[in-house]
C-alpha positions, 0 to 999 in steps of 0.5 A: 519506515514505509508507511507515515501515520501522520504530516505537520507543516510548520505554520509559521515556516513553510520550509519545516515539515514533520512526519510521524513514521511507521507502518504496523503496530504488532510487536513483530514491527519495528519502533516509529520515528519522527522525521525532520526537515527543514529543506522542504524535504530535500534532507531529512533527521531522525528521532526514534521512538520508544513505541510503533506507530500504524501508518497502515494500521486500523485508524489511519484515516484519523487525524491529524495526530502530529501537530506543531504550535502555530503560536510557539514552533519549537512546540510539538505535540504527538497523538499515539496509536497505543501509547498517549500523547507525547510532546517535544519542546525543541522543534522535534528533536526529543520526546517525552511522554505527556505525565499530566494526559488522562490515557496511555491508550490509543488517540485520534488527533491533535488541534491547537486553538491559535486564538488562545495565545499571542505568537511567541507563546505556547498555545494555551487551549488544545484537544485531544480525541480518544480512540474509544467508543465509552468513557471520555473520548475527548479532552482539552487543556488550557494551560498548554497541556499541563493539566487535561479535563474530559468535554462532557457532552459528546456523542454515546458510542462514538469515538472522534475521528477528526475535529477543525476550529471554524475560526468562530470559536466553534470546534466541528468533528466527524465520529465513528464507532470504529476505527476504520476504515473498515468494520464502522456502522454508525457515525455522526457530525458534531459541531461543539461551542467551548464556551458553552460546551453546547453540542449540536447534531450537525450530520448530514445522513444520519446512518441506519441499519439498513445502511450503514456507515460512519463519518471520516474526513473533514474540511473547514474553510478557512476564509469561510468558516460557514463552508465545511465539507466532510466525508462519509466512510465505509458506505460500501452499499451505496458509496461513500459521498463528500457532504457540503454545508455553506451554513455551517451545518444547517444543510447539506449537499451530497456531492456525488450527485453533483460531481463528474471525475476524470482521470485522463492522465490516469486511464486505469482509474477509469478501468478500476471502475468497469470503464465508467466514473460516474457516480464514483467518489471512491472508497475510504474517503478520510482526508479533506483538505480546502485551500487556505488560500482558494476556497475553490480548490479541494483535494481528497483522498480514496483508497487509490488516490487522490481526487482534485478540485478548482469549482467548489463554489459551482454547482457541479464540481468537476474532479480531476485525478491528477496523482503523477509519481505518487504510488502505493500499489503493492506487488504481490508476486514476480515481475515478468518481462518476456522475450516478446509481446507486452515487455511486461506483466505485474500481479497487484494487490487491490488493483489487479495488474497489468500488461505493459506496452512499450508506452508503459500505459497502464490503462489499456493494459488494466486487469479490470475483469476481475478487478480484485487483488492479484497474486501472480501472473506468468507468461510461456517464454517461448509462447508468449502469447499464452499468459495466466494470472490468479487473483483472489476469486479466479484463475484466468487465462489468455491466448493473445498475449494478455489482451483478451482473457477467459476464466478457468474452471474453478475450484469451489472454497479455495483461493486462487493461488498462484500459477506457472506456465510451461516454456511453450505454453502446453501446460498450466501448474496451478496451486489454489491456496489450501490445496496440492498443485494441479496441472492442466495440459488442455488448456484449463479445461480440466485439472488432474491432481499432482502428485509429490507437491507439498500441501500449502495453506492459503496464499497469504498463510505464511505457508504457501509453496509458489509454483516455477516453470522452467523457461527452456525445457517445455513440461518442467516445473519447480518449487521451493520447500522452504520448511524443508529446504528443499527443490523438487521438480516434476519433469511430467508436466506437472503429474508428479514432483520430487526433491532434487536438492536438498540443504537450502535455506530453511526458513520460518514458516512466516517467511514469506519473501523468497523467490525461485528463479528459472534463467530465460535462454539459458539451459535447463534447470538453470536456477537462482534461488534468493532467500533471507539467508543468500543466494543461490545458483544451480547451473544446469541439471546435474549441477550442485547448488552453490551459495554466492558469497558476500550476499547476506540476504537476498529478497528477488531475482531477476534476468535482463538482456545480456551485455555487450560481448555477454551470452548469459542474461544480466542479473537483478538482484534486490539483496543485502551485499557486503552488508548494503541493501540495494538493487544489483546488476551482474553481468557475469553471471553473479562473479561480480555485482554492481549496485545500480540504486542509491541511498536516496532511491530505496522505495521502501524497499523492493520485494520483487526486481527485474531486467528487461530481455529486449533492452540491455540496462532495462530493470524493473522494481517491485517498490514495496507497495510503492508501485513498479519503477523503470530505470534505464542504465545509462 
């Protein structure tokens, strides 16, 4: 599923949790799901749903949709993305859509009001927030949901983001003019009294022209309904904030002038920011949430983490980011582990990448100049000292392993791309996104054009045609044509490439998940290719491309040290064999496979995957946009 569009605790049993899944609302995406457990998540059921859900959509930060009855547990009601709202009466096992709710459309979160019920019967009044800017954008029932009616009153041109009850009957919401959590430029806080539906202007900032910015997240405090704290969103100018009133919104304190963060545990959170945290709240603040049970202790949530909180109440509120297993960096290109130096390179997106030491620390290794998205990274095998990496604005380059680096040359109105480096180091294969490859034999001062290179669009095109070195014969290079389904090679450092092969998997131009692998310490143009379609190995020039059987769908290759009484390197596999998709390991050179994962252990998948060339049963997964994670065979 990979991505949850919503969470709901079971308020009167903490061991049942629910989650709302699904990552992408376009029709290419596959259906959401409601996740059940009852075990605290240690088993999980599932129920499929008949519409998708955008757990990374636009509107992720609004909420919560997913809610259970406080009064009656076998009650849960669903806010859809695009599709209404949906209740279930059996504790989550079985949908159907709400035949009295005013909009098929698009809503933004669910709120049961436990005052208007006894425990044991269903909650009588609940709101609903539309995901709209005109017309009626919010709506409650009084009968359980059976009948809706629209609050006159609210805000012209906003839409509701989020709403609490403040425990004095009073319901408080955050509004935007968009979704989020980006493209939003105005935006207010509300609080609304049911019984009167009189409305009050509650926003601590009112956003303006000059800056511009909506509200998000939202707390109120349980034990104090006077103390509520909310969030702005997309105040990329200045900063988002967290605003705090502790007279239920007669005045505000903005936070971040009041705040210090620290991520000891986390060194590359201070390196994200240039090295200093002051001032920084974060980016895409959308969730807020008070302890019930300590008005001290505060949690939200960034575009990177979370920030936590013991002194509320103080003066200064001092933020611990103490996020440990909790991951969503996506990996944008191969993993690189080379036969020496830092024993590993990642390209990230947002969060730039990093180098590894043996510490796996990923502070001091931190591509934080530039810090944006990279899309590759590559190390010359036999010199590893020589390492470069892309990202979306700059190809930089370094000379002692990726400890210090230096920007290349650039080319004006093209995306970085992607690079190799050549088995020594000598020469730099560069394809800017847009552009045919160039190659650089003097260390990034200059580039000349290649010749033959098939022309890509922009990295993230679907047409983009990634750049291989060969890690045994200096000056050789590879790429993949997957329209053509071809390989062709420059054996010129670069100055002109060919096809080799022909008759390779042809894949739609979409098809962004293929890799071309060159075997570390092996001979030249030892090859493995992984497609959607299979796997494939050339073994050695003048060899012929075979395809290896039993494996349905390979998605990346790697190469590890080699087993005991072994000369050619482990292989890992991320790939579908006999019909199981897991993680491989091979030690035979692809004869036989043995997958090293487990049902339990799938990440969301795994685009990229490698072995270690210095630690025989190292490997390391590429999560989809879960991170990199480290096994150790035993």
């Amino acid at each position: 599923m990979e991505g949850a569009a919503s969470l709901a605790i079971d308020p009167s049993d903490s061991q049942k949790l629910y989650v709302a899944a699904g990552m992408y609302l376009p029709a290419s995406g596959r259906n959401g799901a409601i996740l059940r457990s009852a075990d605290r998540g240690a088993t999980w059921s599932r129920t499929e749903l008949p519409f998708r859900l955008g757990g990374n959509s636009d509107g992720r930060g609004t909420g919560e949709r997913l809610q259970v009855d406080p009064n009656k547990s076998s009650i849960l009601f669903l806010g859809t993305n695009q599709n209404g709202l949906y209740k279930s009466t059996d504790g989550g096992v079985s949908w159907s859509q709400v035949p009295g709710f005013p909009t098929s459309a698009g809503t933004t979160f669910v709120l049961f009001d436990k005052s208007s019920s006894n425990v044991g019967t269903a909650t009588r009044t609940l709101y609903v927030g539309i995901a709209a800017t005109s017309g009626e954008t919010l709506y409650r029932s009084i009968d359980g949901g059976t009948t809706w009616a629209p609050v006159p009153g609210g805000p012209a041109g906003l839409m509701p983001v989020q709403g609490a009850l403040d425990g004095s009957g009073n319901l408080v919401l955050t509004y935007a003019n968009g979704l989020g959590p980006t493209n939003i430029t105005a935006g207010a806080v509300y609080k609304l009294t049911p019984a009167s539906t009189s409305w009050n202007n509650i926003t601590p900032v009112t956003p303006s022209g000059g800056l511009p910015f909506g509200y998000g997240g939202l707390a109120v405090d349980a034990r104090n309904p006077n103390t509520i704290v909310v969030s702005t969103i997309n105040r990329s100018s200045t900063g988002d904030d967290l605003y705090k009133s502790s007279d239920g919104g007669k005045t505000w304190t903005g936070l971040n002038a009041n705040s210090t963060h620290a991520a000891p545990a986390n060194p590359w959170v201070t390196a994200y920011y240039g090295g200093s945290l002051a001032g920084k709240m974060g980016h895409w603040i959308s969730d807020i949430d008070i302890d019930p049970f300590d008005s001290n202790h505060i949690m939200y949530n960034t575009g990177y983490g979370l920030w936590e909180s013991n002194n509320l109440g103080s003066a200064t509120v001092a933020w611990l980011f103490n996020v440990s297993g909790i991951e969503e960096s996506g990996i944008t290109a191969p993993l690189v582990s080379p036969s020496s130096g830092a024993h590993l390179f990642t390209a990230l997106g947002d969060v730039a990448g990093a180098r590894y030491d043996t510490s796996f620390n990923s502070g001091s290794g931190y591509f934080s100049s530039p810090n944006s998205s990279s899309y590759s990274v590559d190390v010359a095998e036999l010199n590893t000292n020589v390492v470069a990496r892309t990202t979306s604005t700059a190809l930089m380059l370094s000379s002692d392993n990726g400890i210090s680096w230096r920007q290349s040359a650039g080319i004006v109105g093209y995306d970085a791309g992607r690079i190799a480096v050549s088995a020594t180091g000598t020469t730099l294969l560069w394809v800017p996104g847009g552009l045919s490859a160039l190659y650089s034999t003097n260390g990034g001062a200059t580039w000349v054009l290649s010749k033959g290179y098939p022309v890509t669009g922009a990295v993230n095109s679907g047409k983009f045609f990634n750049p291989v070195a060969d890690k045994v014969a200096n000056g050789y290079f590879y790429t993949y044509d997957y329209s053509a389904g071809t390989i062709l090679e420059s054996a010129n450092n670069g100055q002109g490439f060919a096809p080799i092969y022909s008759g390779l998997d042809i894949l739609p131009t979409s098809s962004s998940q293929h890799q071309l692998a060159s075997v570390p310490g092996s001979v030249r143009r030892d090859l493995w290719l992984a497609t959607p379609n299979g796997l494939w190995h050339i073994n050695g020039a003048g060899a012929a491309p075979v395809k290896i059987a039993n494996v349905q769908s390979a998605y990346g290759v790697g190469f590890g040290m080699a087993g005991a009484g072994q000369s050619y390197p482990a292989i890992y596999l991320s790939a579908k064999i006999d019909n199981v998709s897991g993680i491989y390991q091979s030690l035979d050179a692809g004869a036989t496979w043995k997958r090293i994962n487990d049902d339990k252990h799938q990440w969301g998948g795994a685009n990229y995957v490698t072995g270690d060339m210095r630690v025989f049963g190292r490997v390391y997964v590429g999560a989809n946009r879960g991170g990199v994670i480290i096994g150790e065979l035993q």
